[in-house]
C-alpha positions in Angstrom: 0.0 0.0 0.0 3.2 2.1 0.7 4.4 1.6 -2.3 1.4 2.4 -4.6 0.8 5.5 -2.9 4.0 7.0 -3.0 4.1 5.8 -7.3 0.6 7.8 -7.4 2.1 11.0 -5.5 5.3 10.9 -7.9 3.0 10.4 -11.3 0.6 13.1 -10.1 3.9 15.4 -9.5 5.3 14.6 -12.9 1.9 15.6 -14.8 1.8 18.7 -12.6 5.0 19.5 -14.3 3.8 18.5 -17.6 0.5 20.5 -17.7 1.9 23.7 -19.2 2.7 21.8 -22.4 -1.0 20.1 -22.4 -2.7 23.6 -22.8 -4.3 24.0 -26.5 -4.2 28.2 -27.1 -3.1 30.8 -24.8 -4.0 34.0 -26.8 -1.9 36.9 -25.0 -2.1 40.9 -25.8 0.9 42.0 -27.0 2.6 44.7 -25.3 2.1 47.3 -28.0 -1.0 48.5 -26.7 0.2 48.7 -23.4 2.8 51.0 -23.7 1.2 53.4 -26.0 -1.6 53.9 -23.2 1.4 54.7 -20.9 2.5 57.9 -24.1 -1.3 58.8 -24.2 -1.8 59.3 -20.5 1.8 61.6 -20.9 0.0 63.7 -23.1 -3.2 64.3 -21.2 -0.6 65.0 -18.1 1.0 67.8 -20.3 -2.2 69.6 -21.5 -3.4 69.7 -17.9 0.0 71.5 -17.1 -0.7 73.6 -19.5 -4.2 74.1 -18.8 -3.5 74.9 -15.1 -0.4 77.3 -16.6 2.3 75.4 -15.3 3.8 75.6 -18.8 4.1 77.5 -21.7 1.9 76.7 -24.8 5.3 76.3 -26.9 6.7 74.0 -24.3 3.1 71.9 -24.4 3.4 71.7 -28.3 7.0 70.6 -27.7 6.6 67.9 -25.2 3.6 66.5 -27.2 6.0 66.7 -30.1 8.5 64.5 -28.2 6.2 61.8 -26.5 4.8 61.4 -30.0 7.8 60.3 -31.2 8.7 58.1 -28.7 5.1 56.6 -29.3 5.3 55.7 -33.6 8.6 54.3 -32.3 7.6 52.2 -29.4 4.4 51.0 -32.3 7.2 50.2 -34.7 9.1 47.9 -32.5 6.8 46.4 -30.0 5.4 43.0 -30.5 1.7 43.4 -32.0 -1.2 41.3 -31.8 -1.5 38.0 -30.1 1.0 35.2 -29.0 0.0 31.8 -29.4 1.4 28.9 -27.7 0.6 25.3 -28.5 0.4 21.4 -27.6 3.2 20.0 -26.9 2.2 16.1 -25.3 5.3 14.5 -26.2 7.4 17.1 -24.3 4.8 16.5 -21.8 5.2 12.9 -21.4 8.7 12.8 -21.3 9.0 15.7 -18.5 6.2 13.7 -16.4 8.1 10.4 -17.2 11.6 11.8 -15.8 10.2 13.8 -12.6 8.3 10.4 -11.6 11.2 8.4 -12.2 13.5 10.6 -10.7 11.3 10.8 -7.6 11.1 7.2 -7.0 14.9 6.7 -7.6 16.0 8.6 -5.0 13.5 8.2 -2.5 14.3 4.5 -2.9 18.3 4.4 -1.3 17.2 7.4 1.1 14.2 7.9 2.0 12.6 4.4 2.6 11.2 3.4 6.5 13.6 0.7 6.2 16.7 2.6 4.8 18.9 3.3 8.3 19.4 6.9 8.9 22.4 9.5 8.3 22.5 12.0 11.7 24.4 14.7 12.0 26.5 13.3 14.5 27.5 10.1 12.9 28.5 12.5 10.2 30.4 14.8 12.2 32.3 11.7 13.9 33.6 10.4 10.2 35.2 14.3 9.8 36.3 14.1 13.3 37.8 10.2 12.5 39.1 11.9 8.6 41.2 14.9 10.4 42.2 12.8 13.8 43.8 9.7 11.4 45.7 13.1 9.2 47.6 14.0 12.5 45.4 16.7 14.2 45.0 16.4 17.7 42.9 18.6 18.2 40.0 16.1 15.9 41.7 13.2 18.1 40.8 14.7 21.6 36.8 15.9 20.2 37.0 12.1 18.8 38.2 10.7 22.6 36.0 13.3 24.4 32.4 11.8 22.0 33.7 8.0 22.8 34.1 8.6 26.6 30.7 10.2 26.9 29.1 7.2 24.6 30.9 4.6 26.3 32.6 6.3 30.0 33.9 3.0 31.2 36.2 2.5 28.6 40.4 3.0 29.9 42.0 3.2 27.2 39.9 5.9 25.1 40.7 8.0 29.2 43.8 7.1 28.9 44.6 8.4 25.1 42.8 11.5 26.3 44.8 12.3 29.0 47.7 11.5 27.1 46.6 13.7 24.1 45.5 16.6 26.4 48.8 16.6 28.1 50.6 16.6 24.8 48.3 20.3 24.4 49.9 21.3 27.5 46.5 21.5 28.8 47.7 19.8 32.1 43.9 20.6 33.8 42.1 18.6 31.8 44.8 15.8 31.1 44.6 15.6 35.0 40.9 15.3 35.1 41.1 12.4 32.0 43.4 10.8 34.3 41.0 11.0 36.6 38.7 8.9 35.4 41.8 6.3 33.7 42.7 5.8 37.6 39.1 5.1 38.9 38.5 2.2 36.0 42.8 0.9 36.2 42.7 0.7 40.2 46.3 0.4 41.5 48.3 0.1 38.1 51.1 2.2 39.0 52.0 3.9 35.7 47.9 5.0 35.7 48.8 6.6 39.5 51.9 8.1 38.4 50.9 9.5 35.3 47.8 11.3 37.2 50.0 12.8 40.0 52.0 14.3 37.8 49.6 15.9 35.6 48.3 17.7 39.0 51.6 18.3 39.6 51.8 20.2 35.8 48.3 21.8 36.5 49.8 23.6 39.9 52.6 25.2 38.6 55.1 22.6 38.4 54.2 22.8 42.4 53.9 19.4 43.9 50.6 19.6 45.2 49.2 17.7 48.9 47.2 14.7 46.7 49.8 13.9 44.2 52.3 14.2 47.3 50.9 11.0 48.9 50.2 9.2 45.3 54.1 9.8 44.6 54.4 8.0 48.3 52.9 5.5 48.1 54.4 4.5 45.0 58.1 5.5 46.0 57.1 2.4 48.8 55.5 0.1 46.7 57.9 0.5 43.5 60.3 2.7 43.7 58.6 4.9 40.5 62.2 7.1 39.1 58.7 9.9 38.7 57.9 9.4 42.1 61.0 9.9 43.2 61.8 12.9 41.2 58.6 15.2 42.1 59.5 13.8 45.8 62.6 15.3 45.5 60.5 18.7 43.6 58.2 18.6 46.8 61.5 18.9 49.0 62.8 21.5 47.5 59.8 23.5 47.5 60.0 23.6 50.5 62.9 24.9 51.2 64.7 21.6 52.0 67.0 22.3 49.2 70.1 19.9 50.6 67.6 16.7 50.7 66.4 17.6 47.6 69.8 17.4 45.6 71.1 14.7 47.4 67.3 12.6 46.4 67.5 14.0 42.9 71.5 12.2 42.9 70.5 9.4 44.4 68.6 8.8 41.2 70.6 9.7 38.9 73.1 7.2 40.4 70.3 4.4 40.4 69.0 5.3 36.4 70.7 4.4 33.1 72.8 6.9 31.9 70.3 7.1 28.7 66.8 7.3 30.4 64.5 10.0 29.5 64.5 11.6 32.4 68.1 11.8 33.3 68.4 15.4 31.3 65.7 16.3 33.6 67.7 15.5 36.9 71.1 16.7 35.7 69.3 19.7 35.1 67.7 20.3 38.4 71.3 18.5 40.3 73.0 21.7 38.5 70.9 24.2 39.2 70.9 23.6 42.9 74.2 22.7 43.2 74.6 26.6 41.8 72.1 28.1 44.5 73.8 25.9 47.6 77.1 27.2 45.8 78.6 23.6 45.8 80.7 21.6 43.3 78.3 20.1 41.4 80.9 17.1 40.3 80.5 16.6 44.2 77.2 15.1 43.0 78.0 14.5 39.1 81.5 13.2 39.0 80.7 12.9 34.7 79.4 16.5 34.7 80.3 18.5 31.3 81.7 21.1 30.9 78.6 23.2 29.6 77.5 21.8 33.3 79.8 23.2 35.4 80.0 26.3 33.8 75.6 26.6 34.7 76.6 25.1 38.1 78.4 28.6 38.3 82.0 26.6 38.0 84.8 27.5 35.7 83.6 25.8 32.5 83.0 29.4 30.7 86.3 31.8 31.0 84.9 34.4 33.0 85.8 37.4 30.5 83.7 35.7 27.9 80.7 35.7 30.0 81.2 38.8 31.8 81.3 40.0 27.8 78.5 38.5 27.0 76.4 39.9 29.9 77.2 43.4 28.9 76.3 42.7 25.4 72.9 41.9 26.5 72.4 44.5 28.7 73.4 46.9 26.7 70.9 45.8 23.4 68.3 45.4 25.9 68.9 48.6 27.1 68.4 50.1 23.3 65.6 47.9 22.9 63.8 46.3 25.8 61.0 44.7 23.5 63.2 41.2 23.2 61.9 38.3 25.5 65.0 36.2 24.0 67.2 38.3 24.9 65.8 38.5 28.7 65.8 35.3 29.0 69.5 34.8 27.2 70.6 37.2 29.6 68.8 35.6 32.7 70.9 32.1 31.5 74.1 34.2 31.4 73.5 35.5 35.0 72.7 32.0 36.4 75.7 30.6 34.4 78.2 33.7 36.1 76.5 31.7 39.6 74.3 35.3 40.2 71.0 33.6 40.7 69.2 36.6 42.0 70.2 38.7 38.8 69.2 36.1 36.7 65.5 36.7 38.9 66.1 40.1 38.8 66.7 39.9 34.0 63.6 37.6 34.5 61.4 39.6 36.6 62.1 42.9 34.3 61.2 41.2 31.3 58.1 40.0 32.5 57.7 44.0 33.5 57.4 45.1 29.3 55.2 41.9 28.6 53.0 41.9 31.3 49.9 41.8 28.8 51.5 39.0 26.9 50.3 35.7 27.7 52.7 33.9 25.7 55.9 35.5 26.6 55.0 35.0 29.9 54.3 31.2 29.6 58.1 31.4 27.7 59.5 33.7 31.0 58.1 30.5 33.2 59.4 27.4 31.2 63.3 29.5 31.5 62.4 30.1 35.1 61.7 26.1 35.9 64.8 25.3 33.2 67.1 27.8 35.5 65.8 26.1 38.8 64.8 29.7 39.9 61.3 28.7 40.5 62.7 26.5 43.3 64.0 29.4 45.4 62.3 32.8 43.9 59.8 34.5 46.2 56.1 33.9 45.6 55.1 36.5 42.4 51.4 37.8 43.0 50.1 41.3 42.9 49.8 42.9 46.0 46.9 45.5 47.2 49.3 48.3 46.1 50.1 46.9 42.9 46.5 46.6 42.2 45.9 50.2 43.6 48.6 51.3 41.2 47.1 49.6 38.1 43.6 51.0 38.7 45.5 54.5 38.3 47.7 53.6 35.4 48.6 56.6 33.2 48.0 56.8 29.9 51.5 56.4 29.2 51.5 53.1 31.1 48.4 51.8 29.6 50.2 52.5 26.2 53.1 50.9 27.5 50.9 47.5 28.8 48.7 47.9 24.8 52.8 48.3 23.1 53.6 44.3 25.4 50.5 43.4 23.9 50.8 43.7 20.7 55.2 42.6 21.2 53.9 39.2 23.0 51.5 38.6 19.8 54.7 39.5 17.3 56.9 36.9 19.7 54.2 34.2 19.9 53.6 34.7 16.0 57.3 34.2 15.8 57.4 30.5 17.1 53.8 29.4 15.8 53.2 31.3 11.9 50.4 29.1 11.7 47.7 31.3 12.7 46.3 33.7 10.5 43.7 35.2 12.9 46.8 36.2 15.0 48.2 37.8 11.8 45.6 39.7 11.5 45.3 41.1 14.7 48.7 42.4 14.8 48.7 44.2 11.3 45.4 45.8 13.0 47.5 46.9 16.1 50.2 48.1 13.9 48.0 50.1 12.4 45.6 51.3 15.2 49.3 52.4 17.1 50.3 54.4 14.0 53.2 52.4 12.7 52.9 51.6 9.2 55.9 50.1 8.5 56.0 47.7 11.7 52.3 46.5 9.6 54.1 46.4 6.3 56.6 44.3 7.7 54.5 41.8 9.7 52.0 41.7 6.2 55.2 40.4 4.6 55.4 37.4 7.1 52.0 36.3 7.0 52.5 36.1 3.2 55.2 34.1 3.4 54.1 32.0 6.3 51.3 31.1 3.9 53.2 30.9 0.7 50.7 28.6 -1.6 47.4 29.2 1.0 45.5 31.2 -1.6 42.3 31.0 0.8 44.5 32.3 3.5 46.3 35.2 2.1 42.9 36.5 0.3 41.2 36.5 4.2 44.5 38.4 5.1 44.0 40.9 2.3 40.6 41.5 2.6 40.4 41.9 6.1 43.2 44.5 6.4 42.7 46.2 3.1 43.2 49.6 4.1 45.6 49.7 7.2 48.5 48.9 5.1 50.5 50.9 2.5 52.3 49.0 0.0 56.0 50.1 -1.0 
C-alpha cells in the first residue's frame, strides 16, 4: 500500500509538471497597446499643465512633439497582436516520465522506512575520525571526548585522552582524563603516576598535597624514578633544598645513563648545586663542561661571559622589546653563579610583557629550566600593585597595549600558523600608527602562507586599508 501511494504521489507530481505543455491556445495581448496607453496618458498629463499654466503653450506643443515620437517608435518595435502557444504532449510525457522516475529513484536508497538513517553526528564523527587519522589532535581529543561520553567505562579511550590533552599542554584537563583512567585501572602504577604528575603540571610545576601521597605511596611500593623525582620537587619546594639534591642524585646514580628523564635531573642537580654554591661534580662526578659552567663553576672563561652579559644588557637597554634576549641574559646571569640577577633579567622582562600571555608562559618554562622557580619568592600582585594599576597613566596603559601587541609578534614568531593572530597584529600596527612595523608583519603572513590562496585573500581583505604597499 506504501508503495502504490508513493508511485501515485510521484505520477501526479510529474503531470503537474507536464501540464503547461497540455494547454491548446493561450492567446496573450501584445505589449504594443500597453505602452502606447502609458505615451497617451503623458500627453493628457501635459495639456493639464498647461491648462493649469504650469507651462508654456510652446513647451506643451514641444513635449507633445516628443512623446509622439517616442510613441510611432515604441508602435514600430513592439510586438503586436496576439501570442499563441501550442500542444506539446510528447514534451509533456517525457518531462512527467523523468520527474516520476527521478522521484522514486532517489526516495528509494534514502528515503525508505527501512533505509537506516544518516544523523548529524554520525557524520560529524567520520570528519572528526578523517582529520584525527591526518595528524590533528585537536580532531583526536573531540573524537576521545564523543567515545568517553558514549561509552565512559572505557580506559583506554581516558587514557589516550589524558595522554593527548597533556601533549596540548592542557595539564587541567589531562589531569581530570586521568581521573577517570585511575578510577576504572585501580592500582596500576603507571595510571597513578601518570595522574599525579599531571596535577603536579596543573599547579605550577608545584607538587601539590594529593599527588604528594600518590608519589608516596608508590616510591614504597615501586620505587617509581617519577615518584622519586617530584618527591625530591616537593623537598625543595619547600625549602629543603640539601635533601632535595642529594634525592634527585640518588637517582641519577640508580637510572641508566640514557633514560628520559636523566636530562631532567642533571638539570635540576646543577641548578641547585649553583644556589647551595657547591661543586656540582661533588654530585655528578661525569658532569660537562657546559655543566659546570651553569653550576656557576669554571667551565665558561669568566671574560667571555662577563662579555656577553654586557652585550645583553646593553641591546636590551636600546631595545627592551626582546623576551630572547631576557631570558639569554637571565641564563648568562645564572651561568656567572648570580641567581638573584638572573630573577632580577627575569622579573624585568616580565615587566614590558605583562599583557602577553605567551611570553609569559616562555618567561616561566626558563624560570623552571634555570631552577629559579625553586627558590624565587612567591610572584602575585599585591593591594598596592592593584591600587597602582587601577590608576595607570596613559602612558603606562600605552606601555601594557605596546607588550601586547610585542607578545602577539613573539608568539607569531614560534607558531606562523595562525592567521587570525596575523591579522590582529597588522590591526594593532596600524591602530598604534606604525605603518611600516604593519608592512613588515604583512610580509610574514604572506610568506608564512606561501601557496594558502584562501588564506592570504582572508588576510587581504580583512586588512585592506591599514597597510600601505611600498
Amino acid at each position: 500500500m506504501f508503495w502504490l501511494t508513493l508511485i501515485a504521489a510521484a505520477c501526479l507530481a510529474g503531470l503537474w509538471m507536464a501540464a503547461p505543455f497540455l494547454r491548446t491556445r493561450v492567446a496573450d495581448t501584445g505589449d504594443a497597446d500597453g505602452a502606447i496607453s502609458v505615451y497617451r496618458d503623458q500627453i493628457d498629463e501635459v495639456e493639464r499643465d498647461r491648462d493649469a499654466g504650469l507651462i508654456s503653450a510652446a513647451e506643451c506643443v514641444a513635449a507633445r512633439a516628443e512623446i509622439e515620437r517616442r510613441a510611432q517608435q515604441a508602435a514600430r518595435t513592439l510586438d503586436q497582436g496576439l501570442s499563441v502557444s501550442r500542444r506539446a504532449p510528447v514534451a509533456a510525457g517525457l518531462v512527467a516520465a523523468v520527474a516520476a522516475f527521478a522521484a522514486l529513484a532517489i526516495y528509494a536508497p534514502l528515503g525508505a522506512p527501512g533505509s537506516p538513517d544518516q544523523p548529524l553526528a554520525a557524520r560529524k564523527t567520520e570528519e572528526l575520525t578523517r582529520r584525527a587519522d591526518a595528524g590533528d589532535i585537536g580532531s583526536r581529543i573531540q573524537l576521545l571526548i564523543e567515545n568517553t561520553r558514549e561509552n565512559p567505562d572505557s580506559f583506554e579511550d581516558w587514557w589516550m585522552l589524558a595522554r593527548s590533552y597533556a601533549a596540548m599542554g592542557d595539564h587541567a584537563s589531562s589531569a581530570d582524563a586521568y581521573r577517570h583512567a585511575v578510577e576504572l585501572a585501580g592500582d596500576r602504577p603507571a595510571v597513578l603516576s601518570a595522574y599525579a604528575e599531571a596535577m603536579t603540571l596543573a599547579n605550577g610545576n608545584k607538587v601539590p598535597g594529593a599527588a604528594r601521597l600518590i608519589f608516596e605511596g608508590l616510591v614504597r611500593d615501586s620505587d617509581d624514578p617519577r615518584a622519586r623525582y617530584y618527591l625530591a620537587l616537593a623537598r625543595a619546594q619547600a625549602q629543603d633544598f640539601q635533601g632535595a639534591i642529594d634525592d634527585w642524585t640518588a637517582l641519577a646514580r640508580a637510572s641508566d645513563p640514557s633514560a628520559p628523564w636523566m636530562a631532567l635531573v642533571r638539570r635540576d642537580i646543577v641548578n641547585m648545586a649553583r644556589f647551595l654554591e657547591q661543586d656540582v661534580t661533588d654530585y655528578l662526578p661525569d658532569a660537562s663542561p657546559q655543566e659546570i659552567a651553569a653550576a656557576g663553576g669554571s667551565g665558561l672563561l669568566p671574560d667571555t661571559l662577563t662579555d656577553r652579559i654586557a652585550s645583553l644588557e646593553a641591546a636590551l637597554a636600546d631595545e627592551p622589546k626582546d623576551y630572547k634576549a631576557w631570558i639569554a641574559l637571565a641564563e648568562a646571569r645564572a651561568q656567572a653563579g648570580d641567581s638573584d640577577g638572573a630573577a632580577a633579567a627575569l622579573a624585568e622582562g616580565r615587566r614590558h610583557y605583562a599583557a602577553a600571555p605567551f611570553v609569559m608562559q616562555k618567561f616561566a618554562e626558563a624560570e623552571r629550566a634555570m631552577g629559579l622557580d625553586l627558590v624565587a619568592a612567591p610572584r602575585g600582585p599585591t593591594n598596592a600593585d592593584m591600587a597602582a594599576a587601577a590608576e595607570m597613566s596613559q602612558a603606562d596603559r600605552d606601555d601594557m597595549i605596546a607588550g601586547m601587541v610585542a607578545g602577539l609578534a613573539a608568539r607569531l614568531e614560534e607558531e606562523p600558523d595562525d592567521p587570525a593572530g596575523w591579522i590582529m597584529l597588522i590591526r594593532s600596527y596600524a591602530t598604534l600608527g606604525d605603518p611600516e612595523a604593519a608592512r613588515n608583519a604583512l610580509a610574514q603572513a604572506r610568506q608564512a602562507f606561501t601557496g594558502r590562496a584562501d588564506i592570504l585573500r582572508s588576510i587581504a581583505d580583512q586588512t585592506s586599508g591599514l597597510v600601505t604597499e611600498n
